[in-house]
ZAMARGU-4260 file (C-alpha; in steps of 0.2 Angstrom, whole numbers, plus 5000, padded with zeros to 4 digits):
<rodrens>
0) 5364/4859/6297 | 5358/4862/6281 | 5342/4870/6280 | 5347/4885/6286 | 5359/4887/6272
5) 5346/4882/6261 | 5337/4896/6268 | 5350/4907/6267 | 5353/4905/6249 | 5335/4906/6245
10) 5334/4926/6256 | 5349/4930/6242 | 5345/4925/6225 | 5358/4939/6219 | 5370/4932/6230
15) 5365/4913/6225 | 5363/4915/6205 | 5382/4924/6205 | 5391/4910/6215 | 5381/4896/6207
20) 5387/4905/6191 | 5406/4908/6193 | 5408/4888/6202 | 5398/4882/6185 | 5410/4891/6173
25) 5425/4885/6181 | 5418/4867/6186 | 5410/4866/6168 | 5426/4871/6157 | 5437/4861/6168
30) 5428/4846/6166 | 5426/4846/6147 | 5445/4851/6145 | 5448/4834/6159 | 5438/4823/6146
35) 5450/4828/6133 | 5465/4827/6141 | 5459/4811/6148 | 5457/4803/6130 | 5473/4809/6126
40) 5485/4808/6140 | 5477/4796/6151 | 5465/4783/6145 | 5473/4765/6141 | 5473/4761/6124
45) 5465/4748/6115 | 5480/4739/6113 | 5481/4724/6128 | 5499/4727/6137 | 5500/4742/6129
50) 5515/4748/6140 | 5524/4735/6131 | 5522/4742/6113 | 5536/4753/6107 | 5540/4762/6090
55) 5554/4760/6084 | 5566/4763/6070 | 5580/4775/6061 | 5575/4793/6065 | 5583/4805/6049
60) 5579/4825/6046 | 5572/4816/6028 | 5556/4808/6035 | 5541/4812/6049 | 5541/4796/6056
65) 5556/4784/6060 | 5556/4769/6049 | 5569/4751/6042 | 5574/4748/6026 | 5566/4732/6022
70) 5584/4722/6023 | 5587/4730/6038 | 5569/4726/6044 | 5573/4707/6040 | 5589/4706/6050
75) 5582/4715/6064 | 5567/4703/6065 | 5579/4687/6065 | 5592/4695/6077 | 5584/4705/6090
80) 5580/4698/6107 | 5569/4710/6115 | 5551/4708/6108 | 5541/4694/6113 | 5533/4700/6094
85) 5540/4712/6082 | 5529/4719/6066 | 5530/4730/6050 | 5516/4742/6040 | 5519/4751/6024
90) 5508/4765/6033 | 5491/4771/6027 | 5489/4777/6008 | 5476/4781/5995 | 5465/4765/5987
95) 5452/4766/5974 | 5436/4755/5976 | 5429/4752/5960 | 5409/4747/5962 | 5393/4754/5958
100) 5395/4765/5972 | 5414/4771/5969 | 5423/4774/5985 | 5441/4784/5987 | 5446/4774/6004
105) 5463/4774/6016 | 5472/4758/6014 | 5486/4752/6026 | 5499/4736/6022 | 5500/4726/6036
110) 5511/4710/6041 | 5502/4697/6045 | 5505/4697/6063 | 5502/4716/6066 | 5485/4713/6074
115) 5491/4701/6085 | 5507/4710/6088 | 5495/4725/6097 | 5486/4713/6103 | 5469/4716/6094
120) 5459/4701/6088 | 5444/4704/6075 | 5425/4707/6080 | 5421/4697/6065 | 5427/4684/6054
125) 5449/4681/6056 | 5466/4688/6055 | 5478/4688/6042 | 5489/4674/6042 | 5509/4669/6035
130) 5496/4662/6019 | 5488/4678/6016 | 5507/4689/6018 | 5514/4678/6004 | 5520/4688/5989
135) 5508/4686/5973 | 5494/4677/5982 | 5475/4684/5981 | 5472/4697/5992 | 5463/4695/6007
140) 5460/4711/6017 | 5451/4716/6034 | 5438/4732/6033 | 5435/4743/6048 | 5418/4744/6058
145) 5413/4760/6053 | 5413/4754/6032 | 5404/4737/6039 | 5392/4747/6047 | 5391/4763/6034
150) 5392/4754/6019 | 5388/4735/6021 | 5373/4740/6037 | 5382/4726/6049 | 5379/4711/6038
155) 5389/4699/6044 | 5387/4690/6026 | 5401/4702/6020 | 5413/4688/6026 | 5421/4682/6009
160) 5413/4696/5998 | 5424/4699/5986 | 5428/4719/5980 | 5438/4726/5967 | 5451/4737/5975
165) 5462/4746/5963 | 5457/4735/5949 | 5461/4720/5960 | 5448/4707/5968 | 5452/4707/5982
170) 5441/4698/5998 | 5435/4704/6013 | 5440/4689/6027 | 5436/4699/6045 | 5428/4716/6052
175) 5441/4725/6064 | 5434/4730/6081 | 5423/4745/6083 | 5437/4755/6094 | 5451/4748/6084
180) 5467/4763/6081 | 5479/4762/6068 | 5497/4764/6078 | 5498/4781/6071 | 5480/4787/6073
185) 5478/4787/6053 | 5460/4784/6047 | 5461/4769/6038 | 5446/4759/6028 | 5455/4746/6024
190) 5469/4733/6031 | 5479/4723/6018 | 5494/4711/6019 | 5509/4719/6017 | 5515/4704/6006
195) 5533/4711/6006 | 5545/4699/5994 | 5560/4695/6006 | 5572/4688/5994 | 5573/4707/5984
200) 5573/4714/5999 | 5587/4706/6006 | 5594/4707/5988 | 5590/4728/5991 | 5581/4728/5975
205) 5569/4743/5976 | 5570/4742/5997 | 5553/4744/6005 | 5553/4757/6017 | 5544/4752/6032
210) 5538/4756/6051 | 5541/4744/6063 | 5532/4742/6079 | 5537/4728/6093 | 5530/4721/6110
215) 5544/4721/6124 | 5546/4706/6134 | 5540/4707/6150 | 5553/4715/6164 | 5561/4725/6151
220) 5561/4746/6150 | 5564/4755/6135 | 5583/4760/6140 | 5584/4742/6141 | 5577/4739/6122
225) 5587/4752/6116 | 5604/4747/6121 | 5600/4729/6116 | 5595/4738/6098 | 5611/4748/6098
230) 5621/4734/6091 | 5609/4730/6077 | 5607/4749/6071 | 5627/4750/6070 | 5627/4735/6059
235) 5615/4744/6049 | 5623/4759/6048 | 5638/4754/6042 | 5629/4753/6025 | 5623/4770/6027
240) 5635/4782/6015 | 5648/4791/6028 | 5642/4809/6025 | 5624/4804/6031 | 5629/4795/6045
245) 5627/4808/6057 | 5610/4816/6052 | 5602/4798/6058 | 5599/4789/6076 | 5591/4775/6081
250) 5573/4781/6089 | 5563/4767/6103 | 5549/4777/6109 | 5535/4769/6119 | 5518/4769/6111
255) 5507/4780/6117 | 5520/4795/6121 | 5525/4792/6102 | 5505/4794/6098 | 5503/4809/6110
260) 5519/4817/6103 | 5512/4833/6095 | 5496/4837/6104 | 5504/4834/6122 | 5510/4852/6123
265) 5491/4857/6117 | 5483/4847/6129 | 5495/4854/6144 | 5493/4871/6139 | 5474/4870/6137
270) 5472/4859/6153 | 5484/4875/6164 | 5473/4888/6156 | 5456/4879/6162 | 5463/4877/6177
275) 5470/4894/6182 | 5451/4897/6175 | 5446/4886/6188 | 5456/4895/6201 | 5449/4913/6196
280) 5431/4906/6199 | 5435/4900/6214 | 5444/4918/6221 | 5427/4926/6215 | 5415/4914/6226
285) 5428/4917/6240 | 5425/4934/6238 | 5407/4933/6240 | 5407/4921/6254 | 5418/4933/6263
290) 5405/4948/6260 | 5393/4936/6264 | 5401/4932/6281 | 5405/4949/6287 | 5385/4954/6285
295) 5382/4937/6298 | 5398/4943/6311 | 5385/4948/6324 | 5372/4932/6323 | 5390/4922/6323
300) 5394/4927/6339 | 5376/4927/6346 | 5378/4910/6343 | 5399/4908/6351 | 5389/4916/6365
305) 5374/4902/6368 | 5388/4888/6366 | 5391/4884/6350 | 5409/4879/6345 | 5422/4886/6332
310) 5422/4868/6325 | 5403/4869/6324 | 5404/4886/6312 | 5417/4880/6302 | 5407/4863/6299
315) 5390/4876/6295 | 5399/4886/6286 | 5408/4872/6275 | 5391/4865/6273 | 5382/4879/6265
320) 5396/4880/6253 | 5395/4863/6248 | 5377/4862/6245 | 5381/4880/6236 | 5395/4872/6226
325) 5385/4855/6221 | 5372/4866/6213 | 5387/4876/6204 | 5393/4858/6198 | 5378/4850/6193
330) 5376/4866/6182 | 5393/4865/6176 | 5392/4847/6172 | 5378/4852/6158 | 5390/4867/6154
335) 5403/4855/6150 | 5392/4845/6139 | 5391/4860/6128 | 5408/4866/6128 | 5415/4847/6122
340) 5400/4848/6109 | 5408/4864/6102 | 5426/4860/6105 | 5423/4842/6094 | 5414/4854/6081
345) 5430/4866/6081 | 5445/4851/6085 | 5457/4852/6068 | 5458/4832/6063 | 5477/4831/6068
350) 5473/4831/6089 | 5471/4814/6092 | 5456/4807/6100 | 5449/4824/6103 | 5432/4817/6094
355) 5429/4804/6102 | 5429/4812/6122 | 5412/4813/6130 | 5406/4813/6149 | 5406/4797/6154
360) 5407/4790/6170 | 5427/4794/6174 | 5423/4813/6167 | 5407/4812/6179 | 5418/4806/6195
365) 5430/4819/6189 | 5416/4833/6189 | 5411/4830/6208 | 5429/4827/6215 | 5433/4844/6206
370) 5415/4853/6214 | 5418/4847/6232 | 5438/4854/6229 | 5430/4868/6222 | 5418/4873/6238
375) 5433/4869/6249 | 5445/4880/6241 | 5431/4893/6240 | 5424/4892/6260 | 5438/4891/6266
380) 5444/4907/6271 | 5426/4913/6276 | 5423/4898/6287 | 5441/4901/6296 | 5436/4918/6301
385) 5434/4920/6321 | 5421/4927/6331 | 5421/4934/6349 | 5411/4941/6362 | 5415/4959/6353
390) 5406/4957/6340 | 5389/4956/6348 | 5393/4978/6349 | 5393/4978/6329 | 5404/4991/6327
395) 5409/4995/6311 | 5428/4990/6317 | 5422/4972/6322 | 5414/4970/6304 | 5431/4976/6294
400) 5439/4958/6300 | 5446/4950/6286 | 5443/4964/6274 | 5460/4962/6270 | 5459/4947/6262
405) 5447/4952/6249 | 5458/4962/6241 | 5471/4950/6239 | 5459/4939/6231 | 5458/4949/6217
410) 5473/4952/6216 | 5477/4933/6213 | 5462/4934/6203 | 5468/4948/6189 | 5487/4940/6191
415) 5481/4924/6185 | 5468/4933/6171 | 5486/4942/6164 | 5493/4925/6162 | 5480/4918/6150
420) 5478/4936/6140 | 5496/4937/6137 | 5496/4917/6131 | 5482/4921/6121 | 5491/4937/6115
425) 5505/4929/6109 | 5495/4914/6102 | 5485/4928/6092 | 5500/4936/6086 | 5507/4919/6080
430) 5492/4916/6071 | 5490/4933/6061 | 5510/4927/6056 | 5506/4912/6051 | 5489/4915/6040
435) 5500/4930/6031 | 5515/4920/6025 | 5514/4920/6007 | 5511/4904/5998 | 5516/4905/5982
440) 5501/4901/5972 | 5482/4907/5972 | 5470/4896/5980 | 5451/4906/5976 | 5441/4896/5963
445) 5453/4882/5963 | 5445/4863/5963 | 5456/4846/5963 | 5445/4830/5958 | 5459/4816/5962
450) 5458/4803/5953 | 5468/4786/5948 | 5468/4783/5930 | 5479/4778/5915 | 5485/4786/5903
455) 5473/4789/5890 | 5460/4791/5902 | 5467/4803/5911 | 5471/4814/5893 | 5454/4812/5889
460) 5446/4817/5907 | 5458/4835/5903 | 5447/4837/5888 | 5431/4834/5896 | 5435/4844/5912
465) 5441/4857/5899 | 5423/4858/5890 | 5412/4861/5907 | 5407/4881/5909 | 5418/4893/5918
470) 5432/4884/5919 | 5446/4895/5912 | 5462/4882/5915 | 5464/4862/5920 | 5479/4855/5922
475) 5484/4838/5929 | 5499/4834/5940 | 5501/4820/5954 | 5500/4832/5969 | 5496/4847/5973
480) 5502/4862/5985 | 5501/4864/6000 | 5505/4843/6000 | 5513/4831/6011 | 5511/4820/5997
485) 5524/4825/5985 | 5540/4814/5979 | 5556/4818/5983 | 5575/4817/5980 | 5590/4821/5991
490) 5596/4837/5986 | 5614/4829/5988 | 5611/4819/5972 | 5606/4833/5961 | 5624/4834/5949
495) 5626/4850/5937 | 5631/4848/5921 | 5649/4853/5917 | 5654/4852/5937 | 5661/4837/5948
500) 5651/4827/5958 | 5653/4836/5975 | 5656/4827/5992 | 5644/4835/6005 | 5642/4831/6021
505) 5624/4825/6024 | 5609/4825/6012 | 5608/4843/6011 | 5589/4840/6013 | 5574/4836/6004
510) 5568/4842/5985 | 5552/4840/5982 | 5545/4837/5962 | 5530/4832/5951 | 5525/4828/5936
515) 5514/4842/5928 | 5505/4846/5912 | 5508/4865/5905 | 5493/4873/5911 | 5499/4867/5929
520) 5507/4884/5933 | 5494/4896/5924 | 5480/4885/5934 | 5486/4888/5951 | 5494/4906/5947
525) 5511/4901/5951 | 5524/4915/5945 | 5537/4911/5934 | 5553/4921/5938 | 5563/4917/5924
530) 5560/4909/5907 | 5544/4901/5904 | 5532/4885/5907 | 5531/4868/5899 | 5525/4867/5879
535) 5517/4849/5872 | 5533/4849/5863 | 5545/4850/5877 | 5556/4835/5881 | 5570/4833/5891
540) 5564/4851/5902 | 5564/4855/5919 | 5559/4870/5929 | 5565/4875/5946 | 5561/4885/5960
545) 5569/4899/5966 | 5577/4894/5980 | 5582/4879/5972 | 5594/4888/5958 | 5600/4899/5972
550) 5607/4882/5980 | 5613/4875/5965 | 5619/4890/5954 | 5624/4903/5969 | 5626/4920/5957
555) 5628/4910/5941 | 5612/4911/5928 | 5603/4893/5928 | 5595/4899/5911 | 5598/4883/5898
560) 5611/4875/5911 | 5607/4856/5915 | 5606/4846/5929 | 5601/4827/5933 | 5593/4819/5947
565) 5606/4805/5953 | 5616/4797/5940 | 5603/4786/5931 | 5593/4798/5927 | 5593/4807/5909
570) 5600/4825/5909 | 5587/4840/5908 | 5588/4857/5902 | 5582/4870/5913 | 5569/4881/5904
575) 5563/4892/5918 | 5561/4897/5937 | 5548/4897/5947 | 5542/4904/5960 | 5543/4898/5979
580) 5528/4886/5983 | 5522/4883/6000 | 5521/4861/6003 | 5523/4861/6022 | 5512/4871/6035
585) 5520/4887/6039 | 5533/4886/6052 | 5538/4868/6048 | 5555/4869/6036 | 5551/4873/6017
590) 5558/4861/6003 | 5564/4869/5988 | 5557/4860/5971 | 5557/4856/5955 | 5543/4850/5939
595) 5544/4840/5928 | 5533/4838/5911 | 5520/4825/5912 | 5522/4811/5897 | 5508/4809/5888
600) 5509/4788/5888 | 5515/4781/5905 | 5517/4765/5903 | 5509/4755/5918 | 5495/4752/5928
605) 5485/4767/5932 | 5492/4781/5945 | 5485/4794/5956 | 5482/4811/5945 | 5474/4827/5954
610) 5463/4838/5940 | 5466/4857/5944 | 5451/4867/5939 | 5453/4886/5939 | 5434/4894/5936
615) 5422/4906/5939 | 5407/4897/5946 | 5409/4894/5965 | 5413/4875/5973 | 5394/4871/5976
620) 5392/4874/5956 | 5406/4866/5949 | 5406/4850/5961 | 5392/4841/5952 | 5396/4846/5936
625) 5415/4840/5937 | 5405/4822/5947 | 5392/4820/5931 | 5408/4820/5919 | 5418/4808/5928
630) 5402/4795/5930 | 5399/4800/5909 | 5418/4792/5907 | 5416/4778/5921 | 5404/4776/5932
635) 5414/4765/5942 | 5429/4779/5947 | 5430/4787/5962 | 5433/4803/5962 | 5437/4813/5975
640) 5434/4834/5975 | 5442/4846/5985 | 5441/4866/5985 | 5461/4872/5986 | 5454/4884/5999
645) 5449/4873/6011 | 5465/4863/6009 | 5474/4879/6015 | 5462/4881/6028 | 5470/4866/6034
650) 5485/4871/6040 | 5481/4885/6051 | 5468/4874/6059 | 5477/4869/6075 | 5484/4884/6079
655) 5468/4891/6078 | 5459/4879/6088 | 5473/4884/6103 | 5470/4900/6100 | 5454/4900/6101
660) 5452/4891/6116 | 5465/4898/6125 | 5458/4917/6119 | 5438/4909/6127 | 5446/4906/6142
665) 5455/4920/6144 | 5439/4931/6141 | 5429/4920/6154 | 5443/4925/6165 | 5444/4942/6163
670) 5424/4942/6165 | 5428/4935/6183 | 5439/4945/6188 | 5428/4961/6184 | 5415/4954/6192
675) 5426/4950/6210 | 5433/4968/6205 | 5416/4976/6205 | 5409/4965/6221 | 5423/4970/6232
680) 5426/4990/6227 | 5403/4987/6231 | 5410/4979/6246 | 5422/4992/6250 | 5409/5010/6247
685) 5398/4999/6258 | 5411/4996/6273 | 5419/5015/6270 | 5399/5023/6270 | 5404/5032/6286
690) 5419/5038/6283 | 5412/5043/6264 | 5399/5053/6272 | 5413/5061/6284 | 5423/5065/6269
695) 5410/5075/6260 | 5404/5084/6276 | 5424/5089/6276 | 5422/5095/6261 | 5426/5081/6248
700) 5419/5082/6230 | 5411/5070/6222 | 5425/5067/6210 | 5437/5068/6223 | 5426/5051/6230
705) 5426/5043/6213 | 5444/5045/6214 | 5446/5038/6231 | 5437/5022/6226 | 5444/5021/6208
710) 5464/5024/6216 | 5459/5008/6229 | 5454/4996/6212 | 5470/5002/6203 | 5479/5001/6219
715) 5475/4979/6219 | 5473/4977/6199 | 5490/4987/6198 | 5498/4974/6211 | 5490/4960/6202
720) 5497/4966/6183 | 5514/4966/6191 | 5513/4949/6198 | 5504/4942/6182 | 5516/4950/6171
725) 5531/4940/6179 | 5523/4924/6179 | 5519/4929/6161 | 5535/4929/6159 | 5542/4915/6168
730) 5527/4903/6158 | 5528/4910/6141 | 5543/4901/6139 | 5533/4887/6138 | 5524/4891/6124
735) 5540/4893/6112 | 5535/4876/6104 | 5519/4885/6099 | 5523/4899/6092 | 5529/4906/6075
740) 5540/4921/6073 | 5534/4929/6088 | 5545/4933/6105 | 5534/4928/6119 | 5546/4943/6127
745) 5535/4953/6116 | 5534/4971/6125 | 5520/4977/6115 | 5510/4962/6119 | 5512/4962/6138
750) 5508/4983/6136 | 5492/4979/6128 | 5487/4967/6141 | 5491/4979/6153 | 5481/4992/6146
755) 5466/4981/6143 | 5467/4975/6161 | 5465/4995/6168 | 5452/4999/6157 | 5441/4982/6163
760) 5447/4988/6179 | 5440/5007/6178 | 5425/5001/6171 | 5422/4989/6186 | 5426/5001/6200
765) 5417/5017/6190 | 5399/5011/6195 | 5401/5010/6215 | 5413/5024/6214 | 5399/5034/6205
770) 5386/5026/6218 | 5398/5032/6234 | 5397/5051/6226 | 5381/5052/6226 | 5378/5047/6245
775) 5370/5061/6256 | 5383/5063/6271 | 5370/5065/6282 | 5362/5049/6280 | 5378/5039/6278
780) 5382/5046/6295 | 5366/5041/6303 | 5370/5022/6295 | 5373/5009/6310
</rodrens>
């Protein structure tokens, strides 16, 4: 049965190669998108009982991720009767190691039992233990496979080495496993114990703020855990001051919906685009199979005639396509290795997992599940259509059986193709929003080299950073824009000097601040408003933003006024106002700020400075220069080197990786979709060569022909904009979560893709239109 199909094929290499072509584009893309979305919506994680893991916590407007108070933490623990295990973490910050080979590495502070807590065990050496997570006790840490393997080659005598991290020695004791995931996919080097001092926490001495993860016991649900909890967070609450009572709640959220959180709206609208991809390609084969079909009416029925069944046509029928759509997936299983190559190269580090998916073997399985759905969606239709007696005549009525049903093909097919260019419109337009807010600062020529240092050493790394060439302005400050890594103080507890302490209701929000030198604002081009910028001499100053003294001072002039942060803080004079600085991504809530001037002694151990270098010479120049100057001072400091203007390309990452994807997609879509267009108009000239020749013999022009053709393909890519543009509208909705400060009822957005779709489809109709004018009427009458 399949050896004529074979043959078949092999007669229409045209025919073949463009089949082949469409099933590989939409098996292929489909099938990278599944490994994705497979690694991050469906794959176990490498947590054993991982349905049993849950994040939990206070959930406030202040903070990202919920989190306990360490007292809080502590009466939780004891109380609670819901986990079969319950642990903390500090989270995942920066940590200097300090060897010949300086390394700035991600640190996280564990409780002893959070590996067991996940359910994780060590591929080398032990855990942490109730020893270990004593307060004041050396440090024993864990190191993760990737620095056993990069730094240490896989030696397993790194067991009891001993490093000096942050100035501290500190033992390595175990090697976590290769496929080990910190709970909130941070990349982290390093594991230490938390060593968290109960008695001042329980005392509220400087409270620890942590975030807590616990392993139901089994039979519970999370309903369940969270009304057990409930009584425990009132508790807790009640020492929460009344007016910020209601801007917090208690969050249980199971582990792997809290991990997939922010890229689950990606992944879905990636996976439906693929998809309707998918469906396009499969409208297109449709199409040709039908063609195909109609030019094989008369051997069809030859064969009804000499006995063969209906069953029997269908099965032959349904076999050439299958072997045609095995060849399409094969090929689009090496398609799909090249599009996950270049969506790993183009995935923004916040999509979790999305580096690690590859073809394995559930992504293989995946890939020939989809092809055989694929050739059966696709020869369908043309195996279904019947034959009789009267088709062994070949008249030209007999062959115009299910010519309908073209037609309607592509009319799905350019109603499906308006969905994804309008999605991919509105992505595009969010993005050209988002890359023009302003920032506030000037990011060309900018490097940071982070650093943690003292005091004097940090003074006298200025100086030498100063002295390299090109370098017009340095300045120091212990973050820098745009920054998650800023301190901050309720705005709530700001006073101004001269008024009484006011009541509000909630916390008002976030401020940020930092500690900066006075070439900080000059360095990174920040405006000042009002006033001026910090001199050497200045004590007691502060310098705010402007949003800042419209919140605090309304009309008033903020000029010389003073104001304090919280009651225990000295009062400062405001000497100038600055303007608005960009911290967050664009469409996330801005912070208004304030600065404050960098000490020149800080008593201490040493902190985390960032160097800004304003300059002349490019990155590539200035990087080993700044590197040689740090090694002249120490040669044991790590030194980490950022250009500003990648840091800023950051933030726009993700939402151009959607865009982009989405846009691709579209575009492949569009392609198809032209390409049924073109095949069935072909399809149409040919069937209609008769009646064309009558036409012209009546006393039709040319271009009245070309209009004929061209009115037909308007006719179905008309219906087809009109049923894509309402399920535009009825899915854009669903892209509200992704958008920033664009309607996705945008008219001029759905017009353009409108337009675009009739000019693709004049352009894909004008050839055989073109072709059918130039027919001689009395050859197309002599046609059989």
């Amino acid at each position: 049965m399949w050896k004529p199909a074979l043959r078949s094929f092999f007669r229409t290499p045209a025919f073949t190669a463009s089949a082949i072509l469409a099933l590989a584009l939409g098996v292929g893309s489909a099938t990278a998108v599944f490994s994705v979305v497979d690694r991050i919506l469906i794959r176990s994680l490498p947590y054993s009982g991982e349905h049993q893991l849950v994040w939990l916590g206070m959930g406030t407007p202040l903070a990202e991720e919920e989190f306990l108070l360490g007292p809080d933490y502590l009466d939780w623990r004891a109380k609670q009767t819901v986990f079969s295990a319950i642990t903390s973490t500090s989270m995942v910050g920066d940590c200097d190691l300090f060897e010949n080979n300086p390394a700035r590495l991600r640190c996280g502070r564990v409780e002893a039992n959070f590996l067991a807590t996940l359910g994780v065990a060590p591929a080398l050496g032990r855990d942490l233990t109730r020893d270990d997570d004593r307060p004041g006790v050396a440090q024993n840490v864990l190191i993760s496979y990737d620095m056993w393997r990069g730094r240490f080659g896989g030696d397993a005598g790194v067991l009891g080495r001993t490093l000096n991290l942050d100035g501290r020695p500190t033992r390595v004791i175990g090697v976590l496993p290769a496929n080990f995931e910190y709970p909130n996919l941070a990349r982290v080097d390093i594991l230490l114990p938390q060593q968290l001092d109960e008695a001042a926490q329980r005392a509220r001495d400087r409270m620890a703020l942590l975030v807590v993860f616990g392993r139901m016991k089994p039979g519970l649900t999370l309903p369940q855990a969270r009304a057990a909890l409930m009584p425990l967070y009132e508790e807790s609450l009640k020492l929460v001051p009344a007016q910020f009572r209601k801007e917090i709640s208690l969050k249980v959220s199971g582990l792997r919906d809290r991990q997939s959180r922010d890229a689950r709206l990606a992944a879905q609208l990636i996976t439906a685009a693929v998809f309707c991809v998918l469906l396009i390609a499969c409208a297109n084969v449709a199409n040709l199979l039908l063609a195909r079909a109609s030019g094989q009416t008369q051997e069809r029925a030859v064969r009804t005639a000499l006995g063969a069944t209906r069953w029997q046509l269908v099965c032959e029928s349904l076999t050439g396509t299958l072997i045609l759509a095995s060849a399409g997936g094969v090929a689009g299983i090496g398609l799909a290795w090249w599009l996950l190559r270049l969506l790993r190269s183009l995935a923004p580090e916040g999509i979790a997992r999305l580096r690690e998916a590859q073809i394995d073997w559930r992504v293989a399985a995946f890939a020939v599940l989809l092809t055989l759905a694929a050739g059966l969606l696709s020869g369908l239709a043309p195996a279904l259509l019947r034959v009789s007696l009267e088709d062994l005549s070949g008249t030209r009525a007999t062959e115009r059986r299910g010519l309908w049903l073209k037609p309607l093909l592509v009319t799905s097919q350019f109603a499906i193709t308006v969905v994804l260019l309008t999605g991919a419109g509105l992505l595009l337009h969010s993005l050209w929003k988002l890359q023009n807010v302003p920032l506030g600062f000037q990011e060309g020529r900018v490097l940071t080299a982070t650093m943690r240092l003292d005091s004097q050493h940090a003074l006298e790394a200025q100086d030498r950073l100063r002295r390299l060439p090109g370098v017009a302005q340095v300045a120091l400050a212990d973050s820098v824009p745009p920054s998650g890594r800023t301190q901050a103080m309720i705005f709530s507890r700001i006073q101004v000097e001269g008024r009484p302490p006011e009541t509000r209701q909630g916390t008002g929000g976030m401020v940020v601040y930092r500690w900066v030198t006075p070439e900080y604002f000059p360095a990174l081009g920040i405006p000042l408003l009002r006033g001026r910028g910090f001199q050497d001499n200045d004590r007691d100053a502060i310098v705010i933003s402007g949003s800042l003294a419209t919140r605090l001072f309304g009309q008033e002039d903020p000029m010389g006024r003073r104001l304090r942060a919280g009651p225990e803080n000295p009062w400062l004079t405001v000497i100038g106002i600055a303007g608005e600085v960009r911290n967050a991504p664009p469409g996330v809530k801005q912070d208004s700020e304030y600065y404050l001037q960098r000490p020149r002694v800080i008593p201490g151990a040493p902190r985390r400075w960032v160097a800004i270098l304003r300059g002349a010479l490019p990155a590539s120049s200035m990087t080993p220069l700044i590197r040689r100057e740090m090694a002249a001072m120490d040669p044991h400091l790590p030194v980490e080197i950022n250009a500003l203007e990648d840091k800023v390309a950051d933030l726009y990452q993700r939402p151009r990786f959607q865009t982009v994807v989405l846009t691709a997609f579209a575009l492949v879509g569009i392609l198809l979709a032209s390409i049924g267009l073109y095949a069935v108009v072909s399809f149409f000239v040919t069937q209609r060569t008769r009646e064309i020749g009558v036409r012209l013999c009546l006393g039709s022009t040319p271009a009245g022909i070309v209009s004929l053709v061209l009115s037909r393909a308007l006719r179905w890519t008309a219906g087809g904009a009109l049923l894509g543009l309402a399920a535009s509208l009825a899915s854009a909705r669903y892209l509200k979560g992704l958008l920033f400060q664009t309607e996705f009822q945008s008219p001029w957005i759905y017009a353009s893709v409108i337009g675009l779709l009739l000019v693709v489809a004049l352009a894909a109709a004008l050839q055989p239109g073109l072709r059918a004018a130039r027919l001689d009427p009395m050859s197309a009458l002599r046609r059989d």
